[in-house]
C-alpha positions in Angstrom: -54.9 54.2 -27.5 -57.7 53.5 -29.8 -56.8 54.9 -33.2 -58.3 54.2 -36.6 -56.6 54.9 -39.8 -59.1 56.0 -42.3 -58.4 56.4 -45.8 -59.4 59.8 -47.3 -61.8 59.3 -50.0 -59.5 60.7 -52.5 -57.1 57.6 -51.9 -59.9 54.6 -52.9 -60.9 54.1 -56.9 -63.8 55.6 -58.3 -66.6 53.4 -59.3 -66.7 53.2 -63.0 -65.4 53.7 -66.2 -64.3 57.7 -67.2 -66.6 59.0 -70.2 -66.4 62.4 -71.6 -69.4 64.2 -71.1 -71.1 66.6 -73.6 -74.2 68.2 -75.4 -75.0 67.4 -79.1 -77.3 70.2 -79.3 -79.2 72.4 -76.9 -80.8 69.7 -75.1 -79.2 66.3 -75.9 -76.4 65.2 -73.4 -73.9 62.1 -74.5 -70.6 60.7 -73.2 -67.8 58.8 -75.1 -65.5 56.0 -73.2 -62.4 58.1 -72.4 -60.3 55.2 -74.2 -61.3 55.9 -77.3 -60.9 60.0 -76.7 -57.8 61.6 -77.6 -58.8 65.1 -76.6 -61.1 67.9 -76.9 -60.5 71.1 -78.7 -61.7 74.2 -79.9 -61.4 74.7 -83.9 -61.9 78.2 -85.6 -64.1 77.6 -88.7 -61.4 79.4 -91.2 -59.3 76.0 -90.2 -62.0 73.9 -91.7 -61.3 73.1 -95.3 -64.6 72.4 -96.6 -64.9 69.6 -98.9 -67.3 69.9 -102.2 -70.0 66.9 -103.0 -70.4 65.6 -99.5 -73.1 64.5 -97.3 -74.1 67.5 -95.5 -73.0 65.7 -91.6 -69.6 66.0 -93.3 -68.3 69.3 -92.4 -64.8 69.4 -94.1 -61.1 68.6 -93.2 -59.0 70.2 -90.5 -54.9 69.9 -90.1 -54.4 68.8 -86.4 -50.5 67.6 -85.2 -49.6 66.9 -88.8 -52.7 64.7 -89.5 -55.4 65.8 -91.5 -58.7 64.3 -90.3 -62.5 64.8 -91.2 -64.3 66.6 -89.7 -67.9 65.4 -88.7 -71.3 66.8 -87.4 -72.0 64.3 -84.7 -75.6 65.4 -83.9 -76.5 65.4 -87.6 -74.5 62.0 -88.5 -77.2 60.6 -85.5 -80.0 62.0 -87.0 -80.8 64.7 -84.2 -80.1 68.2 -85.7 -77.2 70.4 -87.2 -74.9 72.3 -85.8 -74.9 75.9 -85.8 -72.8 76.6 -89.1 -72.1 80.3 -88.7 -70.3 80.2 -85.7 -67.2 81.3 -85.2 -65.5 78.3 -83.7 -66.4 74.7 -83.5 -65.8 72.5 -80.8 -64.1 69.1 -81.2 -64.3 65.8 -79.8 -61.5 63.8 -81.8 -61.4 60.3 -81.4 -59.0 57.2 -82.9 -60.4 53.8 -83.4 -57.8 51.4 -84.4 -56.0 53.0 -87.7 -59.2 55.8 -88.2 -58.8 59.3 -86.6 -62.0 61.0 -86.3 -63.4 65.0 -85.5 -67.0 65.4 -84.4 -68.5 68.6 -83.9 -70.6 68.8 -80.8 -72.7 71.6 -79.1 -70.1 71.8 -75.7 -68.3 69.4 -73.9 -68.9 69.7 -70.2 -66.2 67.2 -68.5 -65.4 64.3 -67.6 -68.1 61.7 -65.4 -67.8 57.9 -64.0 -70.6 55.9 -65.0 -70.5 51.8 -63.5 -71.6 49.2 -66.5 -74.9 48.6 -64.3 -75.7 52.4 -64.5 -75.8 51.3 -68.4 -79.3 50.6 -69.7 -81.1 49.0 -72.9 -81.9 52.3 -75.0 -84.3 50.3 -76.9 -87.8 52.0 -76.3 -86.4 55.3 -74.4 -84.7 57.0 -78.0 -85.1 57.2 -81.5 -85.0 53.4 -83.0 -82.3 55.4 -85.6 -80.1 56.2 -82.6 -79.7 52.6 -81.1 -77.3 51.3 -83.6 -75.1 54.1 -82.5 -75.2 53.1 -78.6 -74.0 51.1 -75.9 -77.2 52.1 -73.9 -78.5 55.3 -72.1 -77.6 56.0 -68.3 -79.5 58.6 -65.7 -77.9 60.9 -64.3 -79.0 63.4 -61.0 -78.3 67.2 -61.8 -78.9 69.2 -58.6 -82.5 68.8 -58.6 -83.4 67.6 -62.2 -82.1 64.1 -64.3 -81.4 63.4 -67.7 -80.9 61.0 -70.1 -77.2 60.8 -71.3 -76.7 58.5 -74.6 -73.6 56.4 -73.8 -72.3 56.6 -77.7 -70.3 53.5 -79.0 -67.5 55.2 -80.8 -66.8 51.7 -82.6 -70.4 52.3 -84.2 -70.0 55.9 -85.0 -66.8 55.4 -87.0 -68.5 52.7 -88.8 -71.5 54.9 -90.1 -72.7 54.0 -93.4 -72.3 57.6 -94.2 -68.4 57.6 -93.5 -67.9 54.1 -95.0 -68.4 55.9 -98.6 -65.2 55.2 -100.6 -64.7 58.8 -101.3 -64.9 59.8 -97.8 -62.4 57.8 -95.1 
């Protein structure tokens, strides 16, 4: 008897490192390394205590678990566009690098995705020359039957904004 024992693709790793996927705005898709995510949430905007004489990417301070955090406008701290500011909610991406906790306000976040490190290209020349210190590179990825661009953000870089390293801000 002549039996192979295949594993069931469940069983072997997948390829990559996880990132969490989601939109800046309307039309901009980005991930985050899942290491330096601590979880996604949805924030009603009466929870946002909005802070006077700020720079306009920072949106206010929110109460999470104890912590209070600030609150940031991702897509506007990059340079791309605002967030809606009438909404009713916001959605959340929070993120800790080393001793700094950090919010950012994003369009949606739409899961999680693998990406491999050779998937990972150069961004120079394919994005904004504003946008590059801000990333690790872009990757391509195949929707059904259309691709996009995803910015792989380096979340080191994006706590380290100039705009957050004012004294009166983190």
């Amino acid at each position: 008897m002549d039996a192979a024992i295949a594993l069931p693709d469940r069983l072997t790793k997948p390829i990559g490192d996880a990132y969490l996927k989601f939109h800046l705005n309307g039309q901009t898709p980005a991930v985050f390394p899942m290491r330096s995510v601590q979880e996604a949430v949805v924030l009603p905007t009466r929870r946002l205590s909005p802070m006077p004489n700020m720079p306009p990417a920072m949106m206010g301070l929110m109460n999470r678990r104890s912590r209070v955090l600030w609150v940031v406008d991702l897509a506007q701290l990059l340079g791309i566009s605002a967030l809606d500011l009438n909404a009713q909610h916001y959605t959340l991406i929070l993120i800790q690098i080393g001793a700094v906790p950090l919010a950012l306000a994003v369009q949606q976040v739409d899961g999680m995705i693998r990406l491999a490190n050779d998937e990972i290209q150069s961004p120079v020349g394919q994005v904004s020359a504003a946008l590059v210190p801000y990333l690790r590179g872009c990757a391509l990825q195949q929707q059904e039957q259309k691709s996009e661009i995803l910015l792989v953000l380096d979340a080191e870089a994006v706590v380290q904004a100039p705009i957050l390293r004012h004294p009166s801000t983190i």
